[in-house]
C-alpha positions, 0 to 999 in steps of 0.5 A: 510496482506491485509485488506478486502477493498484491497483484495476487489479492487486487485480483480477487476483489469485488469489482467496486473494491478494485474499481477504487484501489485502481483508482487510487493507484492511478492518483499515485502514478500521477502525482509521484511522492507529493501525493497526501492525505486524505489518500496518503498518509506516512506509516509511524512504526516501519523501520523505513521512514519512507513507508506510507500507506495507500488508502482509497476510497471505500465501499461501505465496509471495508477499510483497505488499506496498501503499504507502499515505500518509494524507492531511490528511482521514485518508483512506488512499490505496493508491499503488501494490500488488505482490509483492517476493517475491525482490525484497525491496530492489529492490522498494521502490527501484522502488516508493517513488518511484512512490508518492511522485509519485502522492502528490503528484498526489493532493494537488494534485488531490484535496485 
């Protein structure tokens, strides 16, 4: 499950870039909550401890990074998408709390 501002930013990249998010998105809907590193990895300062982060494979100069929780029915929900390529700290200080609410959002309106 994709949130709009995801399916939104997964549009407007390069093609090499999404060819690899796709890919990337396609392991998680196959392997479910067992999928690990090197493509998954657990996010330490979100309030949920369920939060991960999608990292697939790069074109050169981009880090992309998509933070992610499963939800009660182990649906992955992509919460929020972008590169931290030269922002690698400040990236997630920006982002976590992003994808936290809309977690949240997720769980009261979805579920």
């Amino acid at each position: 499950m994709l949130v709009d501002d995801v399916v939104e930013w997964f549009t407007e990249l390069p093609t090499r870039d999404a060819d690899l998010v796709a890919a990337a998105i396609d392991l998680l809907e196959e392997h479910g909550p067992s999928l690990g590193r090197p493509l998954v990895d657990h996010v330490k300062a979100s309030r949920h401890n369920n939060m991960k982060e999608l990292r697939p494979g790069s074109s050169g100069r981009s880090e992309i990074r998509i933070l992610f929780a499963f939800d009660p029915r182990r649906r992955a929900v992509l919460l929020i998408a972008g590169d931290k390529a030269g922002n690698w700290t400040r990236w997630y200080d920006d982002h976590i709390p992003i994808a936290d609410d809309r977690y949240d959002k997720w769980l009261r309106t979805e579920l």
